[in-house]
C-alpha positions as CSV (number, residue, x, y, z in Angstrom):
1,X,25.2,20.1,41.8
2,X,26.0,21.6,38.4
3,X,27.1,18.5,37.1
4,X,23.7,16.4,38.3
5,X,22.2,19.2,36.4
6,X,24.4,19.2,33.2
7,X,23.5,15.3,32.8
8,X,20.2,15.7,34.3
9,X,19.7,18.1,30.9
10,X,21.6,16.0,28.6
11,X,19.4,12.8,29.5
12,X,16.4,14.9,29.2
13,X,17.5,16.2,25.8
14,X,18.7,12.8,24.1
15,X,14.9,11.5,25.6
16,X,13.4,14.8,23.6
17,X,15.4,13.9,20.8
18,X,14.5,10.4,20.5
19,X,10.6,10.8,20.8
20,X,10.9,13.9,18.4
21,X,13.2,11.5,15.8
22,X,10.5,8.9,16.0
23,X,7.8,10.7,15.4
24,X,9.7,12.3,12.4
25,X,10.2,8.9,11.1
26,X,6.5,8.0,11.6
27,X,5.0,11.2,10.1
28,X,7.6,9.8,7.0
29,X,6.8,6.5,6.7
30,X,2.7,7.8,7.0
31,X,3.7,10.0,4.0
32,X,5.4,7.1,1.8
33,X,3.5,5.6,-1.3
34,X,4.2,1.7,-1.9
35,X,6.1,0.5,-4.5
36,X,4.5,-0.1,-8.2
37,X,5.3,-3.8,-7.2
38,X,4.0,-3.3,-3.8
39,X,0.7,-2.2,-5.0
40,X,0.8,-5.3,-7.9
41,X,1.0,-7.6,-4.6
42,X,-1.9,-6.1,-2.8
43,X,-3.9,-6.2,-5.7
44,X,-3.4,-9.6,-6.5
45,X,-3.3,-10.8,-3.1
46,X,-5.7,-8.8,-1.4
47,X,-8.2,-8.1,-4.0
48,X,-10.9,-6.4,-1.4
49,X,-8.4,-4.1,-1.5
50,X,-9.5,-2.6,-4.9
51,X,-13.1,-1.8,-3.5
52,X,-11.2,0.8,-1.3
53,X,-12.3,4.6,-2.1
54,X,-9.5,6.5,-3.9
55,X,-9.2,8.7,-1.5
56,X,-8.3,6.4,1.9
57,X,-6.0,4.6,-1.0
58,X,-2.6,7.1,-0.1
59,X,-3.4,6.5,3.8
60,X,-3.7,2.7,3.6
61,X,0.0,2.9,1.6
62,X,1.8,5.2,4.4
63,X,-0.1,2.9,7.2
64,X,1.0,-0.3,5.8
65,X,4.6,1.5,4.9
66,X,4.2,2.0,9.2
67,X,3.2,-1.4,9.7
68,X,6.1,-3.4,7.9
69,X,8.7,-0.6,9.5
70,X,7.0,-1.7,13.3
71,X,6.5,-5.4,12.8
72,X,9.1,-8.3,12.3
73,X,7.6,-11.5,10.9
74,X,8.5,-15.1,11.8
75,X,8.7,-18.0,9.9
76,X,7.7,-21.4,11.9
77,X,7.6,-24.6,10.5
78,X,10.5,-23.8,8.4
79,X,8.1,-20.9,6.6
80,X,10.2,-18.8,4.4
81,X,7.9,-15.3,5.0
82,X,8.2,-13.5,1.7
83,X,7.5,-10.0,0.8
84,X,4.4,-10.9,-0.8
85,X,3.0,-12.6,2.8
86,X,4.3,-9.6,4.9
87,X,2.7,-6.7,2.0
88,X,-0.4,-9.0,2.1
89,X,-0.8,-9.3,6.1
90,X,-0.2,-5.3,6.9
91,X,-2.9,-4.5,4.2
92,X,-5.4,-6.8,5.6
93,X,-4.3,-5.3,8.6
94,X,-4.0,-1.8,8.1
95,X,-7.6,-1.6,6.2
96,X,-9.3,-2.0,10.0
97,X,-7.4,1.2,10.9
98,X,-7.1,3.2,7.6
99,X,-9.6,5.7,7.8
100,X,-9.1,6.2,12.2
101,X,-6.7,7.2,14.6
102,X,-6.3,3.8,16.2
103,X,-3.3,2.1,15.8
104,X,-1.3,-1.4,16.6
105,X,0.5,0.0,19.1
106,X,1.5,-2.9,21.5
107,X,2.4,-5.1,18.3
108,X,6.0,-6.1,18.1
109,X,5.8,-9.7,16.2
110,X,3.9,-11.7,14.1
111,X,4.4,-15.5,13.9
112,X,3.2,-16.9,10.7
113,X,2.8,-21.1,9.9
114,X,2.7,-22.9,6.5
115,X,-0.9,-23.9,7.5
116,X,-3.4,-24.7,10.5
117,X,-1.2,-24.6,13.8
118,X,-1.9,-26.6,17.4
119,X,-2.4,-24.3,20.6
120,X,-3.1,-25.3,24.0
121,X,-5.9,-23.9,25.8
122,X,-6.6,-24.2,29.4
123,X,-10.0,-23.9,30.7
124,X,-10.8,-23.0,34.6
125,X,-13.8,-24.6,36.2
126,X,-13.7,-23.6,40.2
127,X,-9.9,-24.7,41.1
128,X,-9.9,-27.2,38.6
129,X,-7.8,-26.4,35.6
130,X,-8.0,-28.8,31.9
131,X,-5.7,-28.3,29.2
132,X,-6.2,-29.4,25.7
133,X,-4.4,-29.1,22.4
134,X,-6.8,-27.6,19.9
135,X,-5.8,-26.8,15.9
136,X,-6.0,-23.0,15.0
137,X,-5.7,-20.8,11.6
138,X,-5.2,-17.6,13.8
139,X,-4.3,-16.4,17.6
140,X,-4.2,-13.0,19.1
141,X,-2.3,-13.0,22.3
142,X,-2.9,-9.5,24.8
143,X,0.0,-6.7,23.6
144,X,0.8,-9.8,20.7
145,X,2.0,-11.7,18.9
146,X,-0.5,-12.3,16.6
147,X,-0.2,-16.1,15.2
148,X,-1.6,-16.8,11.8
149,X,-1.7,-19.8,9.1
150,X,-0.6,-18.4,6.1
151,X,-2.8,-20.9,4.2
152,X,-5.5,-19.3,5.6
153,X,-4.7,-16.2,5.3
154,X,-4.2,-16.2,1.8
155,X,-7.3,-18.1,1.8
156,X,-8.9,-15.6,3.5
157,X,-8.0,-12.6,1.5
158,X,-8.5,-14.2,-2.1
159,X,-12.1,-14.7,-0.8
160,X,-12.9,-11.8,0.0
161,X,-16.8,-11.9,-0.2
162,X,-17.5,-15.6,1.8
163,X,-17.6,-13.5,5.1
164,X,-14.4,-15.0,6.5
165,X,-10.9,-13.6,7.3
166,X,-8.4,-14.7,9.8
167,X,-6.2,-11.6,9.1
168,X,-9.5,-9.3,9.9
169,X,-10.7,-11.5,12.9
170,X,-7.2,-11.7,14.3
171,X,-6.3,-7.7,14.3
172,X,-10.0,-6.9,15.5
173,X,-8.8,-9.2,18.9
174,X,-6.1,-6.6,18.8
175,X,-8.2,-3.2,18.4
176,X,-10.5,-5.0,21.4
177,X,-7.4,-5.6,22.8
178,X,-6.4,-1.5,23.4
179,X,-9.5,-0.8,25.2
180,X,-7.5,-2.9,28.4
181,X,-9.5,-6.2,27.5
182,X,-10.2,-8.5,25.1
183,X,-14.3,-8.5,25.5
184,X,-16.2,-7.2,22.3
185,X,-15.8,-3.7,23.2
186,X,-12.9,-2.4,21.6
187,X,-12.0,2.0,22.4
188,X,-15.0,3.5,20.5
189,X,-14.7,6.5,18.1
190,X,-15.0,10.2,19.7
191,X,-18.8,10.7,19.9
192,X,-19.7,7.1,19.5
193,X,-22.0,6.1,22.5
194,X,-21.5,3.5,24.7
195,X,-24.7,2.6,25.3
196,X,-25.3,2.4,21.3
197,X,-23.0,-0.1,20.8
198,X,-24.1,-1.8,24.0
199,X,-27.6,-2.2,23.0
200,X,-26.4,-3.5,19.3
201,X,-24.1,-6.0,20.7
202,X,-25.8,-7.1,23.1
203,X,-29.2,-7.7,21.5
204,X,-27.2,-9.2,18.1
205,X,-25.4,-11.4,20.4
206,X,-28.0,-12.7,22.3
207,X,-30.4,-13.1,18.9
208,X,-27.1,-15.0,17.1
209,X,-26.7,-17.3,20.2
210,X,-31.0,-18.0,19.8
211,X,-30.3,-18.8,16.1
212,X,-27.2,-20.7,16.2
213,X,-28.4,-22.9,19.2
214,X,-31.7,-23.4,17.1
215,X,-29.7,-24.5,13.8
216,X,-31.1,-21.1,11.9
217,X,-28.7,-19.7,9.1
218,X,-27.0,-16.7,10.3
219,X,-25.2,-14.0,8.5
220,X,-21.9,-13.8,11.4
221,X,-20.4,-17.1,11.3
222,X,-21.8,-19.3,14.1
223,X,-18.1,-19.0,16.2
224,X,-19.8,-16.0,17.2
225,X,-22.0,-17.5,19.4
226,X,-18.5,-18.6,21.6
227,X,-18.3,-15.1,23.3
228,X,-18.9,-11.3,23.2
229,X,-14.8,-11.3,22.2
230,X,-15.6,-14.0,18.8
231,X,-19.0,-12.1,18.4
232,X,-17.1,-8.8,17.8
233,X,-14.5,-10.3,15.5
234,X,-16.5,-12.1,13.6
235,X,-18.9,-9.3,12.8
236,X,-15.6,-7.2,12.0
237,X,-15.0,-10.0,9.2
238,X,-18.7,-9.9,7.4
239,X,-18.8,-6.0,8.0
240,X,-15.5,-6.1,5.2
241,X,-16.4,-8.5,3.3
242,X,-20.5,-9.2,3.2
243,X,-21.0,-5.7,4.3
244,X,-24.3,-5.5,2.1
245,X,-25.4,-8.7,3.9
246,X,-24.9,-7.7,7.5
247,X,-26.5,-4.0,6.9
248,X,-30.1,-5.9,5.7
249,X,-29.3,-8.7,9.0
250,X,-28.2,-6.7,11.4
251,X,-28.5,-3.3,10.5
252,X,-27.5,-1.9,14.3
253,X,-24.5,-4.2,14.1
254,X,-23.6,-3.0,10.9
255,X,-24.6,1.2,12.0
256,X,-21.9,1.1,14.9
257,X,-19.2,-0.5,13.2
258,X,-19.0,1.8,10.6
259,X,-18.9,4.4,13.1
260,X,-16.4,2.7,14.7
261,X,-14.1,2.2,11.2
262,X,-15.6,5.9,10.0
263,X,-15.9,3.2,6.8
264,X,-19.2,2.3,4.9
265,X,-18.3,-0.8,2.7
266,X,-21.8,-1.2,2.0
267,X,-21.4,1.4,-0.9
268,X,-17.9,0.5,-2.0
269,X,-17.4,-0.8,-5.5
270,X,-14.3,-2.5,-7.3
271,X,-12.0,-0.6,-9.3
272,X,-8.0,-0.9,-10.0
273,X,-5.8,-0.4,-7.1
């Protein structure tokens, strides 16, 4: 019995020790600035970037220090991932997150193509099931990987005032992704009311279906119109980068996402990262 015990403690202890060395290592990595030549790549690369308020700038750095220390990234294709790709990704990534607690918890890997990439994607009518090869820039899979172009992503970030972002749409899938599904309604900030954001998302959905199926000019891109899931990702992407737009469009839209980011782009103005 005395021995059961002993190990019994020792397991328990080298457990203790383990989650109290990781979270030791997190609170570091949280604490850690970039690089000079870091912050040169994020500035070039992901110019939105400089719009940031000074200070959210230190948390970004230790989050996207966190990030890169979490994730591995994949070539495909015979991609060569660079630093410059990886730095550029986990800022994109990391601004969704920067001023919350939420956090890419369930992401291990992320694959990353020279360009637009083919998926499969099955469809379910009754018990009959189709399959068809479609081309993508960007996939979120539930608990990852996350699949990107880096084309596109690049693309994406470089532009960052045309409303569209794969990095942004992609790691929105993944905050939605936390609440358990994958359905528009990501874990909401403490305080933030359900039926708030139901109202908004609803009524903006349904009112961004009307004008896309009428062939009106909207302000969310018209994939919206696919799902509550694309409606919510979508929004994410013109909330960052046409924030200004999407307040005057959809100003409910615009109200519960910054309560959800605890960010108000709206007001943000460039200055030198």
């Amino acid at each position: 019995m005395l021995l059961f015990l002993t190990v019994v403690a020792l397991i328990a202890g080298a457990a203790a020790f383990h989650f109290w060395s990781k979270r030791q290592s997190r609170l570091t990595l949280l604490a850690t600035s970039l690089s000079q030549h870091q912050r040169d790549i994020v500035s070039a690369q992901v110019p939105i970037i400089r719009k940031l308020p000074k200070d959210l700038r230190g948390a970004l750095e230790g989050k996207i220090n966190l990030f890169l220390d979490q994730v591995d990234f994949v070539g495909c294709d015979g991609l060569d991932v660079t630093e410059d790709m990886q730095v550029s990704i986990a800022a994109q990534a990391c601004l969704l997150v920067v001023n919350t607690d939420q956090w890419y918890d369930n992401l291990t890997t992320i694959l990353v193509y020279p360009g637009a990439f083919k998926s499969k994607q099955r469809r379910h009518s009754g018990y009959v099931v189709t399959e068809q090869e479609i081309i993508r820039s960007g996939e979120s899979w539930n608990r990852g990987p996350v699949i990107l172009s880096w084309t596109h992503s690049q693309r994406g970030a470089l532009n960052d005032h045309d409303g569209r972002n794969v990095v942004f749409h992609e790691f929105a899938h993944q905050l939605d992704d936390l609440s358990g599904a994958t359905n528009g309604v990501p874990v909401l900030s403490n305080g933030q009311s359900f039926g708030e954001w139901e109202t908004a998302f609803l009524n903006g959905y349904k009112a961004h279906v009307h004008a896309v199926e009428n062939g009106k000019p909207t302000v969310i891109d018209p994939y919206g119109a696919e799902g509550h899931e694309e409606f919510f990702a979508v929004s994410v992407e013109v909330f960052f980068e046409r924030p200004k737009e999407l307040k005057s469009s959809d100003p409910a839209i615009y109200e519960q996402l910054s309560k959800l980011f605890h960010l108000d782009p709206a007001l943000w103005h460039r200055g030198q990262f």
